[in-house]
C-alpha positions, 0 to 999 in steps of 0.5 A: 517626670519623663524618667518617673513615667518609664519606671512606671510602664516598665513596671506595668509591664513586668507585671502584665507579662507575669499575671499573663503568663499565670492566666494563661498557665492556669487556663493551660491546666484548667484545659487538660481536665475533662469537664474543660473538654465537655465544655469547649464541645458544648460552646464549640470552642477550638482548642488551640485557637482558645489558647492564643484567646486565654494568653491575649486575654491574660495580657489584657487583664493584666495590663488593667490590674496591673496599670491601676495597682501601681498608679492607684496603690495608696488608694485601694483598701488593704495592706497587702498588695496582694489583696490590693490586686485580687480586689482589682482582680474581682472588678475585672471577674465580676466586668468578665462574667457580666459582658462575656459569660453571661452572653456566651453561656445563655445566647449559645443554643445549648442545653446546660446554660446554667451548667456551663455558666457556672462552670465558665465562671469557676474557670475565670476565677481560678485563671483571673486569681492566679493573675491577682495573685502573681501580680500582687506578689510581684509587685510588693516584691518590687516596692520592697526592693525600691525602698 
């Protein structure tokens, strides 16, 4: 039981490293383009400290994406584990944009709420899919290789 248990967080933790590191890659790029700077001028958002936030963040989706593919894999709709994760991926888009886009574009006194609502939530889509999609990889990737 004990070993089935460390299997089971060494692989959440692979995971969490690689979706991680993909949020934060495509945030990283996301940040180089100019509508990314217009936007972090408008919601007064400093970049380095946005880039610490972006890798914390990813980490931290990635944990929850990660832990509930493998612990409820059998459970998801879908074949592919891929799509199994950009299914967990989208609960986690949709809990982003409700209790953090959505205050922080329409709370902010800007002119563009909608604007910049938009744009933060093409943003997320772009960084949390290329979470899914790296961990859903992975993670057939590994359940190919144990059986």
């Amino acid at each position: 039981m004990m070993t089935r248990s460390k299997e089971i967080w060494k692989k959440t933790l692979l995971l969490t490293f690689a979706g991680g590191l993909a949020f934060w890659l495509a945030n990283f790029g996301i940040s180089r383009t100019p509508i990314a700077a217009e936007y972090r001028t408008a919601l007064s958002i400093a970049y380095l400290p946005m880039l610490v936030e972006a890798l914390l963040g990813g980490l931290l989706i990635g944990l929850c994406v990660s832990f509930i593919l493998i612990r409820f894999f059998g459970k998801i709709p879908s074949r592919s584990s891929i799509l199994k994760s950009l299914i967990l991926s989208l609960v986690v888009l949709i809990f982003v944009t409700v209790f953090l886009g959505i205050p922080s574009s329409f709370l902010t006194p800007t002119d563009g709420a909608l604007r910049y609502f938009l744009i933060g939530v093409t943003f997320n889509v772009l960084r949390i899919s290329a979470l899914g999609i790296v961990i859903g990889y992975l993670y057939g990737k590994l359940k190919r290789g144990t059986e």
